[in-house]
C-alpha positions as a LaTeX table, in Angstrom:
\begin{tabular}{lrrr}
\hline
Residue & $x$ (\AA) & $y$ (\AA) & $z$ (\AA) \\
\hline
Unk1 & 119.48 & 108.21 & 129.54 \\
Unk2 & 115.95 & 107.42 & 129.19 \\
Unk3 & 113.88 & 106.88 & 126.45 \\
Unk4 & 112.01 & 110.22 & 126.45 \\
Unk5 & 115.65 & 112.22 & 126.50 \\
Unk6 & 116.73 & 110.39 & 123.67 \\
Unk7 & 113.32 & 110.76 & 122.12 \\
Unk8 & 113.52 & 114.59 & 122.45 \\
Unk9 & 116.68 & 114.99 & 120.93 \\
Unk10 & 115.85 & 113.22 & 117.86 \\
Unk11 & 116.16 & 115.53 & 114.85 \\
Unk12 & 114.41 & 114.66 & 111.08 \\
Unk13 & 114.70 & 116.18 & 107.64 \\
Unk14 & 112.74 & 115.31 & 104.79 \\
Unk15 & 114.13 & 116.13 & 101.67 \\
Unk16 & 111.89 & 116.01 & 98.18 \\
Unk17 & 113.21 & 116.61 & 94.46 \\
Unk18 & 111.53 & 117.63 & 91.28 \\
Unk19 & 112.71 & 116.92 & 87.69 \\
Unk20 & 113.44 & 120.29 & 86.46 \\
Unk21 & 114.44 & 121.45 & 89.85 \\
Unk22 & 118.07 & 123.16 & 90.61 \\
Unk23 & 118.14 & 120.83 & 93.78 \\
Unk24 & 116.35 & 119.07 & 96.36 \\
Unk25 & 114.26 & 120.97 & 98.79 \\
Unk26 & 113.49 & 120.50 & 102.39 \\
Unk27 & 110.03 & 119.64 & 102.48 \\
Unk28 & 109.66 & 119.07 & 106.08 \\
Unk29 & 111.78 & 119.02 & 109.77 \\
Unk30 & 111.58 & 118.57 & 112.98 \\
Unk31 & 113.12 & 117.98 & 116.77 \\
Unk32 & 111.46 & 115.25 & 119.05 \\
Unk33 & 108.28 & 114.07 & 118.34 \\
Unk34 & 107.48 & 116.06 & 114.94 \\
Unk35 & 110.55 & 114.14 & 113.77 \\
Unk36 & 109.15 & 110.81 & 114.50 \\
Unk37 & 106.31 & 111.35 & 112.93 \\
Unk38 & 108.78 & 112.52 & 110.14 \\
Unk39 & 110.36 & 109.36 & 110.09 \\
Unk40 & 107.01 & 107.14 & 110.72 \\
Unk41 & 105.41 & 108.91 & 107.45 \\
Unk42 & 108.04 & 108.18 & 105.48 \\
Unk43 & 108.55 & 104.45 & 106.61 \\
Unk44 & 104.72 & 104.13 & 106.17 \\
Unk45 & 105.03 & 105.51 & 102.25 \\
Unk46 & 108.35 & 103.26 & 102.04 \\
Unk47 & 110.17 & 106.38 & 101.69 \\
Unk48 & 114.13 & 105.25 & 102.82 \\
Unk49 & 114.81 & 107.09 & 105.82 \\
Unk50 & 118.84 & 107.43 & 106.01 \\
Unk51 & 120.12 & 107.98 & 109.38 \\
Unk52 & 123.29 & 111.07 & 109.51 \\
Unk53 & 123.55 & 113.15 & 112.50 \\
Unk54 & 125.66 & 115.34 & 111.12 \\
Unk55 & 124.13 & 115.74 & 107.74 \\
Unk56 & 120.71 & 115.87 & 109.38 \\
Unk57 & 122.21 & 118.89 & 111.61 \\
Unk58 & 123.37 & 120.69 & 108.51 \\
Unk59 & 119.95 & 120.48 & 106.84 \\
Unk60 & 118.19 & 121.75 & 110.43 \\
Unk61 & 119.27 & 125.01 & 109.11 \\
Unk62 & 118.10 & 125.42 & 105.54 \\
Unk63 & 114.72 & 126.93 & 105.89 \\
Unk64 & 111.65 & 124.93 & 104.75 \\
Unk65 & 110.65 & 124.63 & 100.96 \\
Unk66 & 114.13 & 125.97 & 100.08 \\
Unk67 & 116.76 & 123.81 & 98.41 \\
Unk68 & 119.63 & 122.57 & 99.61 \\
Unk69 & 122.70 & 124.80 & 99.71 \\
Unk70 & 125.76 & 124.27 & 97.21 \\
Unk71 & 127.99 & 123.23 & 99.52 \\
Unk72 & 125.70 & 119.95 & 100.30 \\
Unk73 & 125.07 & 118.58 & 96.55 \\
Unk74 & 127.74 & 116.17 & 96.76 \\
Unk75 & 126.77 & 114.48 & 99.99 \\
Unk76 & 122.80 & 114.17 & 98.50 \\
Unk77 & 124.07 & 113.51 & 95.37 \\
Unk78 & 126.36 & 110.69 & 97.15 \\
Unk79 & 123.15 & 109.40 & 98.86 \\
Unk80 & 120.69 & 109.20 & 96.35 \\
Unk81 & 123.70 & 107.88 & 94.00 \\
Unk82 & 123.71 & 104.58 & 96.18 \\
Unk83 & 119.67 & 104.55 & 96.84 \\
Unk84 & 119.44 & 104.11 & 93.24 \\
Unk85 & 122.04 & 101.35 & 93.40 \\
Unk86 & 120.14 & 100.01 & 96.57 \\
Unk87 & 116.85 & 99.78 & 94.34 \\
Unk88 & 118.32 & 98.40 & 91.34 \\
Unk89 & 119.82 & 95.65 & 93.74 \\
Unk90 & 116.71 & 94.94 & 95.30 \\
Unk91 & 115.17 & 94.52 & 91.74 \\
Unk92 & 117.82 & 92.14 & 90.79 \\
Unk93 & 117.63 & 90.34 & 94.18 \\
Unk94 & 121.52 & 91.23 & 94.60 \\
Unk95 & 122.86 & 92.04 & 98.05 \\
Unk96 & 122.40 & 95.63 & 99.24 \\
Unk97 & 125.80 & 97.59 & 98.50 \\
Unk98 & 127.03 & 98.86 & 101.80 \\
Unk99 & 126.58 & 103.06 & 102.24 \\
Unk100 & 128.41 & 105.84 & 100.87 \\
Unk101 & 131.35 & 107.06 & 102.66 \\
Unk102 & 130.01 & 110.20 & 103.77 \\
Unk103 & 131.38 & 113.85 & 102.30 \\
Unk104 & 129.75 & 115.82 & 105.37 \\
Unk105 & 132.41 & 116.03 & 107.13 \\
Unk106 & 134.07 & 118.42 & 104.16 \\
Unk107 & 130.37 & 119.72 & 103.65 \\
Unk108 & 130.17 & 120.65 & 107.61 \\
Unk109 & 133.28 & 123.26 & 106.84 \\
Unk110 & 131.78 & 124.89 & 103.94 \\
Unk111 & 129.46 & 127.89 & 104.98 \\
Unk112 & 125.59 & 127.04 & 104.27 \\
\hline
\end{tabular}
């Protein structure tokens, strides 16, 4: 496979959350090279990028600037659960804990 195939098939979801708000919203998402430049942003405003095929594929579909569906809370809630953790870690100069087990795969069968 060369570089440009994988390249094109690369898909990216940025996800954003205000206090207040019922849930995080997608805030931006792309295929290819929009989601490299996704990814590149976020890396250059040490944003954590988290990498989830299938979760990513599951948030291709919520429209932009809407929230996240029900039936995907407890995977986000999962991941931002242990980014916290990862912070506090980094604060305390503790090892990293190692990622959540992921809940997509019980999200995945829940309609969006």
């Amino acid at each position: 496979m060369s570089d440009l195939t994988a390249r094109s098939r690369q898909n990216a979801v940025a996800l954003a959350y205000q206090e207040g708000e019922g849930a995080p919203k997608v805030v931006a998402k792309g295929k290819g090279m929009v989601a490299e430049q996704i990814i590149s942003r976020a890396r250059e405003a040490g944003v954590f990028v988290h990498e989830s095929k299938e979760l990513v594929a599951l948030l291709m579909d919520v429209d932009l600037d809407r929230q996240i569906p029900p039936a995907l809370y407890r995977a986000i809630a999962e991941l931002l659960a242990w980014l916290y953790h990862v912070d506090s870690a980094k604060g305390r100069g503790d090892p990293l804990p190692a990622p959540p087990a992921s809940s997509v795969s019980s999200a995945s069968d829940s309609p969006l």
